[in-house]
C-alpha positions in Angstrom: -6.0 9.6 -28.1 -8.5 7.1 -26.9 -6.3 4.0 -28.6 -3.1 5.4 -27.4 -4.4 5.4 -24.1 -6.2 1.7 -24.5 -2.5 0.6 -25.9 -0.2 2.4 -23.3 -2.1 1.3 -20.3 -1.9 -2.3 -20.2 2.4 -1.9 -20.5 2.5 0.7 -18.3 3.9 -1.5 -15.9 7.5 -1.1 -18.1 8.1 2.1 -17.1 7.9 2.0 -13.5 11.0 1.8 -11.0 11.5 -2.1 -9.5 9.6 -5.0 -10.4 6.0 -4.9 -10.8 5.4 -8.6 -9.2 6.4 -6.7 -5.8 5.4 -3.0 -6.1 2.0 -4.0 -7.6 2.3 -0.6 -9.6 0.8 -0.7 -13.3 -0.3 -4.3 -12.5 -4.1 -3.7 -12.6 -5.3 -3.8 -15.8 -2.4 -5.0 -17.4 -1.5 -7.9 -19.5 0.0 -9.7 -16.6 -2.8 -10.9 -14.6 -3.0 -13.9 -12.6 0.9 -14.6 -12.9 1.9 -14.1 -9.3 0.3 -15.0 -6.1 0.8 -12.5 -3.4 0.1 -12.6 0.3 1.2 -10.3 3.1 0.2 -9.1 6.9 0.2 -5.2 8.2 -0.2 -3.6 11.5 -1.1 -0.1 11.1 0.1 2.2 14.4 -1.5 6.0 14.7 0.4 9.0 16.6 -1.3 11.8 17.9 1.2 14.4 17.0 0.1 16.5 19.3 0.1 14.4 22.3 3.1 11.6 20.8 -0.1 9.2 21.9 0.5 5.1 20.1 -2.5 3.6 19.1 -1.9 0.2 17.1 -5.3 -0.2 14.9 -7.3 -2.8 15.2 -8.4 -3.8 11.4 -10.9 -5.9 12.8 -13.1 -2.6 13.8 -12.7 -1.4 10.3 -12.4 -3.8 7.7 -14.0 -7.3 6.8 -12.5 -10.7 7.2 -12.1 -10.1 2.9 -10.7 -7.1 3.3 -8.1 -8.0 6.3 -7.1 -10.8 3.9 -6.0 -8.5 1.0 -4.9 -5.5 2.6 -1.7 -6.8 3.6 -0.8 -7.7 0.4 -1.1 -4.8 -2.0 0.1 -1.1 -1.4 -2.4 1.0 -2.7 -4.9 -0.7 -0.3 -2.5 -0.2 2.4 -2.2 4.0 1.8 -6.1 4.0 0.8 -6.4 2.9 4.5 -3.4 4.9 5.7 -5.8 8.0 4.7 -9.2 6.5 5.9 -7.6 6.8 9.4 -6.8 10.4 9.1 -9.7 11.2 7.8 -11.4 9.3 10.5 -9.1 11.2 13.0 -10.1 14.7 11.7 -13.2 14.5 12.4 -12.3 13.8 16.0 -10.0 17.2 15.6 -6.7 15.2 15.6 -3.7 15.1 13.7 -2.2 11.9 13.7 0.7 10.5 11.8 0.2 6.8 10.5 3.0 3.9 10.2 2.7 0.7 9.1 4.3 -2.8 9.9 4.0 -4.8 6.5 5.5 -7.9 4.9 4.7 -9.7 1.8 5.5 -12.6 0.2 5.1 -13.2 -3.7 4.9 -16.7 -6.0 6.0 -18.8 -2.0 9.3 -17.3 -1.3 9.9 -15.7 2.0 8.1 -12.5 3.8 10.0 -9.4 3.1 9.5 -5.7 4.4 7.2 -3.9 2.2 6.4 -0.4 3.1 9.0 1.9 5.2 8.0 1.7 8.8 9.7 4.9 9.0 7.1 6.7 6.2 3.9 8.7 8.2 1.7 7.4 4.8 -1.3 9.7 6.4 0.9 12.4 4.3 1.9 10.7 1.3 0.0 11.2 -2.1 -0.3 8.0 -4.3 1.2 8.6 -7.8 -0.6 6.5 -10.2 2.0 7.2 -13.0 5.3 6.8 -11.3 7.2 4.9 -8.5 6.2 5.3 -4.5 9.1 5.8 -2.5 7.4 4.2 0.8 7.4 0.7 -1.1 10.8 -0.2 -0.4 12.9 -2.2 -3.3 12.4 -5.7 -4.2 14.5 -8.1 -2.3 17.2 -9.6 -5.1 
């Protein structure tokens, strides 16, 4: 079991929906590394559902100058941050929803959406094994 799993994780990539240079899913210890450059901004906006309250976050009171750099760029940061805020919220006894505003840009070409504006990731799960429907399709 232990080689299947050492041979089957670094292709992983094969089986997922879209192309992995813009969904970033299997990438990470793959075979692929450091064949794309990515880059991407992301403005994250909270709603109190019970009040319909807009907050747009301010990274700069959450993350570091390195961490504002990457988040943009990669999803799984994006929706690890997507739940830090509703976690942070809870503890303030509110339910908020959580949108984000993200573009990315891969290898120089142009910024594209990235993640459904429309998608409250505070309840999304991540699937490690299969495609995330907020991460909208490659652009062709």
């Amino acid at each position: 079991m232990y080689f299947l799993f050492q041979l089957a994780l670094p292709v992983r990539h094969h089986f997922f929906k879209d192309d992995v240079l813009w969904t970033e899913e299997g990438h990470r210890l793959s075979w692929r590394m450091m064949l794309r450059s990515r880059s991407g901004s992301v403005t994250f906006t909270t709603v109190d559902k019970d009040t319909n309250e807009k907050k747009r976050i301010n990274l700069s009171n959450y993350l570091t100058k390195k961490q504002r750099r990457k988040i943009g760029a990669y999803p799984d940061f994006i929706w690890q941050f997507a739940q830090h805020l509703k976690k942070e919220a809870k503890k303030e006894n509110k339910n908020i929803a959580v949108y984000v505003n993200s573009r990315v840009s891969v290898n120089g070409k142009p910024y594209q959406a990235f993640i459904d504006p429309k998608v409250d990731l505070a309840q999304e799960k991540w699937h490690h094994f299969k495609h995330n429907n907020f991460i909208l399709p490659s652009p062709k």
